[in-house]
C-alpha positions in Angstrom: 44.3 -13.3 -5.6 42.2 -13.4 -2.4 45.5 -12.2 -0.4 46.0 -9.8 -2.4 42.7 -7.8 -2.5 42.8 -8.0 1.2 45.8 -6.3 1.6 44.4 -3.9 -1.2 41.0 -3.1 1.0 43.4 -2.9 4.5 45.3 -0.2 2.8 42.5 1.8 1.5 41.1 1.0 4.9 44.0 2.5 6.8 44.8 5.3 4.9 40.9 6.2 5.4 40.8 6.5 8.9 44.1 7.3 10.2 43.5 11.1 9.3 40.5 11.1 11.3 41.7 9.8 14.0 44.5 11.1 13.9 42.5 14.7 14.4 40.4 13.6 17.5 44.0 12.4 18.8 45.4 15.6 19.0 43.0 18.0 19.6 41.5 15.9 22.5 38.5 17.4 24.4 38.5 21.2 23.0 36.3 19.9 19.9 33.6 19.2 22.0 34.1 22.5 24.3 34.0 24.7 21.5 30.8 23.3 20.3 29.2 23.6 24.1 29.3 19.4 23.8 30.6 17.4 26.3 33.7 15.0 25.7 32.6 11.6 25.2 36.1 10.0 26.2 39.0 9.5 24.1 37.5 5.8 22.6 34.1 6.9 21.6 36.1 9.9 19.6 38.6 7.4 18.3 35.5 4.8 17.5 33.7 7.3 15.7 36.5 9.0 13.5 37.7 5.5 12.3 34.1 4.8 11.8 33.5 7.8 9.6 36.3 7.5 7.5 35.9 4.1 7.3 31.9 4.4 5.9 33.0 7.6 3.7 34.8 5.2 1.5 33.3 2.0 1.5 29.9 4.7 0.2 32.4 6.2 -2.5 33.4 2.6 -3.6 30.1 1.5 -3.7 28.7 3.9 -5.8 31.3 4.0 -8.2 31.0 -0.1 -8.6 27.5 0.5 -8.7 27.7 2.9 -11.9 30.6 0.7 -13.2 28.4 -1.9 -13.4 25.8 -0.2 -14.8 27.2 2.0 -17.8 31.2 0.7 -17.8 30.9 -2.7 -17.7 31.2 -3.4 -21.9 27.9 -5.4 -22.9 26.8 -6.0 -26.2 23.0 -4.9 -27.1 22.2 -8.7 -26.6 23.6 -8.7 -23.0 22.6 -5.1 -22.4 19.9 -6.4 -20.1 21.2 -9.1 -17.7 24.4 -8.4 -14.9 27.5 -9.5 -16.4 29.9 -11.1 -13.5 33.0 -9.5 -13.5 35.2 -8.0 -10.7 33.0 -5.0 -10.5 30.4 -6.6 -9.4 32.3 -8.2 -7.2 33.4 -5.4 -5.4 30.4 -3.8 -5.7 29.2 -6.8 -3.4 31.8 -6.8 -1.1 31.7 -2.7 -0.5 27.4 -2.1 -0.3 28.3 -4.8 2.2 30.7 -3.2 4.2 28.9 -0.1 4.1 25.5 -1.4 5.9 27.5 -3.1 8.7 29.4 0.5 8.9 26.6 2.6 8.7 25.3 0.1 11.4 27.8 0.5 13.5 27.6 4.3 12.9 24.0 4.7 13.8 25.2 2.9 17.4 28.4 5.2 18.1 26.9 8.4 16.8 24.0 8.1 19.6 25.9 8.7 22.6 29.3 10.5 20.8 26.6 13.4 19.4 24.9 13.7 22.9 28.4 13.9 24.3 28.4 10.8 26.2 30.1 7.2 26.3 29.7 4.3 24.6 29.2 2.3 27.9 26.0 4.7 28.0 24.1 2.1 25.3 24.0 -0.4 28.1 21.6 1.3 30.1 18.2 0.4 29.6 15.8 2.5 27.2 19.1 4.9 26.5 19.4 4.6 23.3 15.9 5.2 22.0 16.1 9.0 23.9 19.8 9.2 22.5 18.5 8.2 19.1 15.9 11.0 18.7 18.2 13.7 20.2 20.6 14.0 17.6 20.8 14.8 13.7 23.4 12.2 12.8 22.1 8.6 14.6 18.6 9.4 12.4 20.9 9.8 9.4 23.0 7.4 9.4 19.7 5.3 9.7 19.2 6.6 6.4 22.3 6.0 5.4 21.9 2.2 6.6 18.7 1.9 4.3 20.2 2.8 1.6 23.5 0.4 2.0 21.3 -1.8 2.6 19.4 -1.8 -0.4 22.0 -1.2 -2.8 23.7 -4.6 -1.2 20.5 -6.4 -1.8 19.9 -5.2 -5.5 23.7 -6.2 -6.0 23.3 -9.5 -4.0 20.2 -11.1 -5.5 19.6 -9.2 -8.9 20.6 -10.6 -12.4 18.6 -7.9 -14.2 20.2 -4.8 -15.2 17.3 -2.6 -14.3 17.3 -4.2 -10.8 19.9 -2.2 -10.1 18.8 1.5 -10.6 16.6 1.5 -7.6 19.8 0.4 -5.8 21.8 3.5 -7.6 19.1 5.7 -6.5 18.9 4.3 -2.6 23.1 4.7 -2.9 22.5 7.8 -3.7 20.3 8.8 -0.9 22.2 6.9 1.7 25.3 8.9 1.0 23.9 12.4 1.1 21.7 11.7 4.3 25.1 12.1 6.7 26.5 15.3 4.5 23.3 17.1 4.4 22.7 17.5 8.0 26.4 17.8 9.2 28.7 21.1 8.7 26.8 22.3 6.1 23.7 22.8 8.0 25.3 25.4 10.2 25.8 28.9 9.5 25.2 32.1 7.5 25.0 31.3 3.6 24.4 27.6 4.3 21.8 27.2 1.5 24.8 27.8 -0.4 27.3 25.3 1.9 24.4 22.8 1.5 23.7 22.9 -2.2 27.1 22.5 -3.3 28.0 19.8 -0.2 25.5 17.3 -1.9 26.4 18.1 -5.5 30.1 17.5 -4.4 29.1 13.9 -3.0 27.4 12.5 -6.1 29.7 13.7 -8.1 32.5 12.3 -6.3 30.6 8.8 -6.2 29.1 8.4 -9.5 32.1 10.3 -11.5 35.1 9.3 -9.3 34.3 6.2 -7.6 34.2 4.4 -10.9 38.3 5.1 -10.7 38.6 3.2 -7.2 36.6 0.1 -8.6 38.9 0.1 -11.5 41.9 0.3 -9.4 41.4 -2.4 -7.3 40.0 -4.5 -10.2 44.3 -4.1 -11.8 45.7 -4.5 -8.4 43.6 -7.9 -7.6 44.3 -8.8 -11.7 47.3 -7.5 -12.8 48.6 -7.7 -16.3 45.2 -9.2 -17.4 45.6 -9.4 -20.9 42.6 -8.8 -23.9 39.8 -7.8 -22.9 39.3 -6.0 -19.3 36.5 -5.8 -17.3 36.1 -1.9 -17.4 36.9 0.8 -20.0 39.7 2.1 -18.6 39.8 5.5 -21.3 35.9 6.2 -20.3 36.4 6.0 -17.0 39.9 8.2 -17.3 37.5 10.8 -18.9 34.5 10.4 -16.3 36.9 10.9 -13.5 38.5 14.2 -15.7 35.1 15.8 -15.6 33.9 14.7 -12.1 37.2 15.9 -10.9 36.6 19.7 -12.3 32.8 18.9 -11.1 34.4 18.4 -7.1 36.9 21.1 -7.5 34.4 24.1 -8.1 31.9 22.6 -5.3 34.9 21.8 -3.3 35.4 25.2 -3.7 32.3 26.9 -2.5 31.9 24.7 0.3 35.2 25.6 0.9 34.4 29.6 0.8 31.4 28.7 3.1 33.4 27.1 6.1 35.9 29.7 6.2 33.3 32.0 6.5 35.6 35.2 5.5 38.7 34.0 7.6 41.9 33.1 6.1 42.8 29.7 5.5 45.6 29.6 7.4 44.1 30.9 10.6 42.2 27.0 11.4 43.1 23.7 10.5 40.0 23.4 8.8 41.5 26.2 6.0 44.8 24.1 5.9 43.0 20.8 5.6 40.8 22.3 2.7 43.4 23.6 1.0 45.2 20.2 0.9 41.9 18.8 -0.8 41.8 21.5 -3.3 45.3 21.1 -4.4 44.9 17.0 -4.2 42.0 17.6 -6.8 44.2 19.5 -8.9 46.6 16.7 -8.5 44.1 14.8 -9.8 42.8 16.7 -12.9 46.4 16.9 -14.0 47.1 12.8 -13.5 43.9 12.3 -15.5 44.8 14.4 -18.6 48.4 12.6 -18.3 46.6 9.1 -18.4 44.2 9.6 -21.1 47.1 9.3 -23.3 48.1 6.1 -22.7 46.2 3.1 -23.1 45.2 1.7 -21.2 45.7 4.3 -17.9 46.2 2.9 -14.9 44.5 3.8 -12.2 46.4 3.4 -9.0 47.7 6.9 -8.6 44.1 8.7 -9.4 42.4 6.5 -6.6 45.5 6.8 -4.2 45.0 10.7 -4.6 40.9 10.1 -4.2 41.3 7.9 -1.3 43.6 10.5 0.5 40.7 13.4 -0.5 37.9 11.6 1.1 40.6 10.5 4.1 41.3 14.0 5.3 37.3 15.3 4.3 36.3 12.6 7.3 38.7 14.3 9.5 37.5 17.6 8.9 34.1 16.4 10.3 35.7 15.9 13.4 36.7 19.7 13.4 34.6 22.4 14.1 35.3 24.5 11.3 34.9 28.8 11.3 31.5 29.1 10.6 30.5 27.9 13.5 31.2 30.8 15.1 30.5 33.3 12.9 27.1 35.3 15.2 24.3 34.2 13.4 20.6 35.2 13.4 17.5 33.0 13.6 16.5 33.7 10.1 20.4 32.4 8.9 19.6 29.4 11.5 17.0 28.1 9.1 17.5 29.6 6.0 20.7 31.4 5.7 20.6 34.5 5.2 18.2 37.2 5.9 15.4 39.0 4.8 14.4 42.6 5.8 12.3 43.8 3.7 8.8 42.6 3.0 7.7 40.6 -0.1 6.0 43.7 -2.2 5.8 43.1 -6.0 9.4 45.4 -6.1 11.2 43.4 -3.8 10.1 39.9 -5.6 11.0 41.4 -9.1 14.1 43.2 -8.2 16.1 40.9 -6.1 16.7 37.5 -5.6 19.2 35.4 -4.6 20.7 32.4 -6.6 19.4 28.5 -5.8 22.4 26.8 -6.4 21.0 23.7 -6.8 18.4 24.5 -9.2 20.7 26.7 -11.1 23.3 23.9 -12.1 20.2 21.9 -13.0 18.4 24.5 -14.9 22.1 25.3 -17.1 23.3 21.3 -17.5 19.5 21.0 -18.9 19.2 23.5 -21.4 23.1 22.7 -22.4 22.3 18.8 -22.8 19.5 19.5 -24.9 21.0 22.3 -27.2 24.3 20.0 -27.8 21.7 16.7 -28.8 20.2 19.3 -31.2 23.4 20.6 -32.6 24.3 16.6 -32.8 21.2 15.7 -34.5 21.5 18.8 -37.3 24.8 18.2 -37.7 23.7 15.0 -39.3 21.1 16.3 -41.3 18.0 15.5 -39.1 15.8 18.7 -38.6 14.4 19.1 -34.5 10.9 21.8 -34.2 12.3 25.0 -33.1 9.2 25.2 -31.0 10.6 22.0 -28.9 13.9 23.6 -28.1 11.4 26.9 -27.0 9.6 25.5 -25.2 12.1 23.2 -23.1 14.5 26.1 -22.4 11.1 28.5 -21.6 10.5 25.1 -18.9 13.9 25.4 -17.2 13.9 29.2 -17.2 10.4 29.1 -15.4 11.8 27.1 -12.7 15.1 29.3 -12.6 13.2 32.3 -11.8 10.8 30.5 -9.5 13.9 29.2 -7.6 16.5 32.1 -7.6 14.6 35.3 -8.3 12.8 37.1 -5.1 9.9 34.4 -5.2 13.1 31.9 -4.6 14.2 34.0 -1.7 11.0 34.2 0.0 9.8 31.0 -0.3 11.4 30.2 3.0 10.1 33.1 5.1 6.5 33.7 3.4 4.0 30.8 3.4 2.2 33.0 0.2 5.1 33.1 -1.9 5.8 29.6 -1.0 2.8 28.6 -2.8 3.5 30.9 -5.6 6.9 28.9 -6.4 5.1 25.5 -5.5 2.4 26.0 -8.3 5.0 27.4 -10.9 7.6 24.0 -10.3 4.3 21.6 -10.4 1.7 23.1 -12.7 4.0 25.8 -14.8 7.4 25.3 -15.5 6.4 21.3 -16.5 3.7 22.3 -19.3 6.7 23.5 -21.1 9.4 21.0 -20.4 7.1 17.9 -21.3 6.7 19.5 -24.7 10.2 19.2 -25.1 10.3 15.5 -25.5 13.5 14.9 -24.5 13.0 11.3 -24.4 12.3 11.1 -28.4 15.8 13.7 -28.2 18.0 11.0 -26.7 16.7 8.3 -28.7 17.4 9.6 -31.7 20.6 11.3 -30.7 22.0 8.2 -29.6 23.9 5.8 -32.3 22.4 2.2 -31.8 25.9 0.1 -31.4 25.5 -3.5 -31.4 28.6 -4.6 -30.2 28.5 -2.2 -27.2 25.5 -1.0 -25.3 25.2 2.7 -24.7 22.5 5.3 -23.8 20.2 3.9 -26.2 20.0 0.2 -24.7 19.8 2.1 -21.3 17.1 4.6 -22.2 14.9 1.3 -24.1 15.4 -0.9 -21.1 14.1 2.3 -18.6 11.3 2.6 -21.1 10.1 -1.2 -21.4 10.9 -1.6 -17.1 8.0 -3.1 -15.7 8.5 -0.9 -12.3 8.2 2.3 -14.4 5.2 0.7 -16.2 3.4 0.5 -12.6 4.6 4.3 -11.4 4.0 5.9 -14.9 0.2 4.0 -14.2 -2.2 7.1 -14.9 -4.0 6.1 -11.5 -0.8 6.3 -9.6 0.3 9.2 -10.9 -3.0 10.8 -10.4 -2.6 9.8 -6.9 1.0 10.9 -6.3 0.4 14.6 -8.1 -3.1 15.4 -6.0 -2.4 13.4 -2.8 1.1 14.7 -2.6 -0.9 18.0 -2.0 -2.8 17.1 0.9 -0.2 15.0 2.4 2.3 17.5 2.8 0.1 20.6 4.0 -2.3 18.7 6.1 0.0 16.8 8.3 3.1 18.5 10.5 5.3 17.2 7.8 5.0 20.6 6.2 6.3 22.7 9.6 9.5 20.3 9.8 10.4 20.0 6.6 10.7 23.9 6.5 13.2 24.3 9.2 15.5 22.3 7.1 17.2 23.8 3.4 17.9 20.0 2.5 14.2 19.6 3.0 13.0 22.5 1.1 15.2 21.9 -1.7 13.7 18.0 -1.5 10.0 19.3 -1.9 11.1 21.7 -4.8 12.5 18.3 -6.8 9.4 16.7 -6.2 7.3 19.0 -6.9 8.8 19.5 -10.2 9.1 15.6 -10.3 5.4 15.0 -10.0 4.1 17.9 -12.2 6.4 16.4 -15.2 5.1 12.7 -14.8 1.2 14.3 -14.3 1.5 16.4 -17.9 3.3 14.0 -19.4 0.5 11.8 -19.7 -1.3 14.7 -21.2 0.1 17.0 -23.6 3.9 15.0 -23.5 5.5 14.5 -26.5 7.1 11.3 -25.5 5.1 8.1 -24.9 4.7 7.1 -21.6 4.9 3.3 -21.3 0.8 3.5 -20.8 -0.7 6.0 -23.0 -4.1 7.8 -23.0 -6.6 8.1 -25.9 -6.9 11.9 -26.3 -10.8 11.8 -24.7 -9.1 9.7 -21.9 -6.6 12.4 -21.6 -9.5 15.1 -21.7 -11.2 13.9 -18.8 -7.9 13.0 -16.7 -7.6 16.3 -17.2 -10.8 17.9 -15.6 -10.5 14.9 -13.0 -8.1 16.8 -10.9 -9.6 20.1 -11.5 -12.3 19.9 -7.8 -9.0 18.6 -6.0 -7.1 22.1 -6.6 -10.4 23.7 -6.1 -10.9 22.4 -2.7 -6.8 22.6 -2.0 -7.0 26.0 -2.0 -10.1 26.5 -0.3 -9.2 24.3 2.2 -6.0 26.6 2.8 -7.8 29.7 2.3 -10.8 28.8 5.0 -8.3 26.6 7.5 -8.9 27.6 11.2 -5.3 27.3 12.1 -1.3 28.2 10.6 0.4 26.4 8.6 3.8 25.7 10.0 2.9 28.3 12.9 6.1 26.9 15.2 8.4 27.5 12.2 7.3 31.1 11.0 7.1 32.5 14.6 10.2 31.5 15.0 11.6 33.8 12.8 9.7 36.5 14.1 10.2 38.5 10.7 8.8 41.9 11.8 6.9 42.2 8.7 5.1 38.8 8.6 1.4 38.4 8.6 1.0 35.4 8.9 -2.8 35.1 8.6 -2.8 37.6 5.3 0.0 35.4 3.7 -2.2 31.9 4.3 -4.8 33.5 2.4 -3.0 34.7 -0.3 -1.4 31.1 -0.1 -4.7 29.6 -0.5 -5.8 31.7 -3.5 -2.6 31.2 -5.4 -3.6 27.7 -5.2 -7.0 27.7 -6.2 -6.2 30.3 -9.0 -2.5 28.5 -9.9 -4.4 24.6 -9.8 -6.8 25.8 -12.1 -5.3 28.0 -14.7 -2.5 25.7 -15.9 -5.0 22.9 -16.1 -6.9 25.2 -18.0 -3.6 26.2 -20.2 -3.0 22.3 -20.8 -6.8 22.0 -21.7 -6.2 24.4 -25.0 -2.5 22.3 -26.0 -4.6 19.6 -25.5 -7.1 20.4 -27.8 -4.4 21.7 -30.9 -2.5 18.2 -30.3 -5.9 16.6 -31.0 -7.0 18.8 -34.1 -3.8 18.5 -35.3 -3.5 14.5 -35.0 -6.9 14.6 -36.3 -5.9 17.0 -39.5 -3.0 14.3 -39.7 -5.4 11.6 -40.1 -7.7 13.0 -42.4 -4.5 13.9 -44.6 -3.5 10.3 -44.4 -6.8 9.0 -45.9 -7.0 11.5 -48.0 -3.8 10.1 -49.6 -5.0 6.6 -49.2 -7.8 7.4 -51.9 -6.1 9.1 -53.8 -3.9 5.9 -54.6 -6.8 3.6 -54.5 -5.5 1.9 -51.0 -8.8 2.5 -49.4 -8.2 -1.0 -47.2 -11.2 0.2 -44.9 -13.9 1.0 -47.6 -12.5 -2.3 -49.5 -13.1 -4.2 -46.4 -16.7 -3.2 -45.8 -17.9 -3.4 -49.7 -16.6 -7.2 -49.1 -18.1 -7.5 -45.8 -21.4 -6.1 -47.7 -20.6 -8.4 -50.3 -20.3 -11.9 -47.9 -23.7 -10.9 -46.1 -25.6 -10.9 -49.6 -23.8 -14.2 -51.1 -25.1 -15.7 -48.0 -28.8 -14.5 -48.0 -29.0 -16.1 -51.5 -27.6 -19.4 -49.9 -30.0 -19.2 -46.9 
């Protein structure tokens, strides 16, 4: 068995880096001259390709055992809380593994090979702190090596089920780090390149790595009778969907790099051509599969191994868009903006956040289909809940793809404008959703298999989230997140960056959910708040807005002056757009609260109206317990007065 899944792992292995190696191999030192980069010797190439195709799958693998073990892995509700030991988990071990020592050994090799200089150049003393700090990639593989890391500890040590969601989450991270600053950073339209570039890599390890896991579990236990480790028929229909998922952002990423050429003008068209037709492949073998029982799964993760082979030697290319003339405004934010922000200009164009988009669509689609689910079985949802959830997503569509989207980027005012609709708008409406209570009563309690509802009850009841979801830290986390940001130069970098706009849109929107939540939510949070409690957290963070904007309006010096001048937008005014950035968050802190301050008030009338109805039925019937309870109380005090 042991022979055999090491001859299993040396062929994935091979087949994984030969492409890329193969593609430093022949096209030798141009690469680096067409990128103005100087050749850092035919090893460190080699070094790095293998290295890159090596780490591209072992992240793949482990994310896919990861969620294998997680939500494939057949538990009963009993079980649903402890790691079942299985070959999953076993792989899962062995690949997190193999992906920290890679991404290691990539953070070492990508330090001189991205400065264009040898390996041998690591020797010298104090080099490879100046090479570190000089180059995207070394700084993101470091990120990448966090999150390996983390994922191999949570796999390593925990016996919880919970214990290994953070690790999911760090996986997660770790494997976007490298994509999001690489060839989708460059280039006219590469908020577009970007967007789809990390939808395309968690999809392809959360809903096709699951299919490499349970490959190699049937090649390391063949003809295992009874029961298997994995659902074989799930996973066959997780990889269906994430393969349709990869094949449309596969697609635009693809339209991004070839930047209007034809694909069979560079090697990069040809190579992505190959992909796309290998995820066609792919679709097609799935739908054959799902008709047998059980599918196997060596031909789906031959054809996904061979995908994510040839994507790690089209890193090694330079592909079109890289030399497609490109202004300063497509440098940072991809595309440009001539016209000032006027009211006309923010109303009547925009320009679509692809991100946010497929967010804003798979949200209001989930919810609609759990309502349809829940009708359909005769259980009525409030109209006013599916409102005001879709009323939620389609505040933080417009905020994100409509002319405030656009100029977010360019204007610090309209920045502010989108900011305070993600944090303090768009989640007054989506925490009245309850999409929480949704799931849990969607979802059919199964005790011989765990499913969404085990998941969703073990999330609720997880200490962890008991200590974030703590009103003080949340508190914390939504006004300090404010000042943090803004007040520090973390504000001027992360602007230069469309990874790191798009990251402070999610939290923004992140923290403004948890902060209402506690408020005017419709779910329980794991720590919930009297309605007077609730009241006065409330008005607590009222001053703190005040004083944000102030602060902003009054400040002596630019915000993120470096970044804005660079652009050099004829049109800017960039004192005018501080202020108006300043009052938009004094005025947008303060009339939201202000907004969840009146829903706050009906929830409480109408819980108290509830109450009194209650009681009102209680007498009614004679089951007054409380007036009972103090005529016998009345009654014990006089019996012993008569005694004393």
């Amino acid at each position: 068995m042991k022979q055999r899944a090491v001859a299993v792992a040396l062929g994935a292995l091979l087949l994984a880096v030969l492409p890329a190696m193969a593609a430093n191999l022949f096209s030798g030192p141009a690469v680096y001259d067409d990128i103005h980069r100087g050749f850092p010797g035919l090893g460190t190439a080699l070094t790095a390709a293998a290295l890159r195709g090596a780490v591209d799958l072992a992240a793949v693998v482990s994310l896919g055992a990861v969620v294998s073990v997680l939500f494939l892995h057949p538990r009963t509700t009993r079980e649903a809380g402890r790691v079942r030991f299985g070959p999953d988990l076993s792989v899962l071990t062995w690949a997190s593994g193999a992906w920290t020592v890679l991404a290691a050994a990539n953070v070492l090799v990508s330090a001189p090979e991205s400065n264009g200089l040898e390996l041998g150049r690591l020797a010298e003393p104090g080099a490879f702190g100046h090479l570190f700090v000089s180059g995207y990639m070394p700084r993101a593989w470091t990120v990448s090596l966090i999150g390996a890391l983390t994922l191999w500890l949570c796999a390593y040590w925990g016996s919880r089920w919970t214990t290994l969601l953070p690790g999911l989450w760090a996986g997660i991270i770790g494997a976007l780090a490298p994509v999001v600053v690489g060839q989708v950073l460059v280039g006219p339209d590469h908020d577009f390149g970007g967007d789809a570039g990390a939808l395309r890599t968690v999809a392809v390890g959360v809903l096709l790595g699951p299919v490499l896991v349970a490959a190699a579990t049937q090649l390391i236990h063949p003809g295992e009778p009874a029961e298997r480790p994995l659902d074989t028929r799930r996973i066959a229909l997780t990889g269906l969907v994430g393969a349709g998922v990869v094949l449309a952002t596969e697609a635009v990423v693809t339209w991004f790099k070839l930047a209007g050429t034809s694909p069979w003008d560079s090697v990069t068209g040809i190579l992505a051509v190959l992909r796309l037709a290998l995820l066609v492949a792919l679709a097609v073998t799935f739908v054959v599969l799902r008709r047998r029982n059980p599918p196997t799964m060596a031909v789906p993760a031959l054809l996904i191994t061979a995908w994510v082979a040839i994507g790690a030697a089209m890193t090694r290319i330079p592909p079109p868009q890289y030399f497609v003339p490109t202004s300063i405004s497509q440098v940072f934010m991809g595309f440009e903006v001539p016209d000032p922000p006027t009211f006309a200009t923010l109303v009547g164009t925009g320009r679509l956040n692809l991100l946010f988009a497929v967010l804003a669509v798979a949200g209001i689609i989930a919810y609609l289909a759990m309502v349809i689910a829940l009708r359909r079985r005769g259980t009525t949802w409030p109209i006013s809940r599916v409102l005001l959830w879709c009323a939620g997503w389609l505040v933080v569509l417009a905020a994100t793809s409509s002319g405030f989207g656009k100029y977010s980027a360019p204007d610090f005012g309209v920045h502010m404008v989108v900011h305070m609709s993600l944090a303090m708008l768009a989640p007054i409406f989506l925490v009245q959703g309850g999409v929480v209570t949704l799931i849990l009563r969607t979802a059919r309690v199964d005790r011989r298999r765990a499913g969404v509802h085990s998941w969703v009850t073990q999330i609720l009841h997880w200490r962890l989230l008991r200590v974030l979801y703590h009103p003080a830290v949340v508190f914390i986390i939504f006004v300090g997140s404010y000042y943090g940001l803004y007040f520090t130069p973390l504000f001027g970098t992360m602007m230069r960056f469309h990874w790191a706009h798009q990251l402070m849109n999610l939290h923004f929107l992140a923290t403004g959910y948890a902060y209402y939540s506690l408020i005017i939510g419709i779910d329980r949070p794991p720590r919930p708040l009297p309605h007077i409690a609730k009241l006065g957290y409330t008005f607590a963070a009222m001053p703190f807005h005040a004083f944000f904007g102030v602060a902003i309006y009054s400040a002596p010096t630019l915000f993120a002056q470096t970044y804005y001048e660079y652009l050099a937008l004829p049109w800017a005014d960039l004192e005018r757009s501080q202020q108006m950035a300043g009052a938009v968050a004094w005025a947008g802190g303060e009339v939201p609260l202000i907004i969840a301050i009146v829903a706050l008030c009906i929830q409480w009338a109408r819980q108290d109206d509830k109450e009194a109805r209650r009681r009102d039925r209680h007498l009614d019937r004679g089951l007054d317990t409380e007036f009972d309870a103090y005529n016998d109380m009345l009654k014990k005090l006089s019996d012993r007065e008569r005694t004393l």
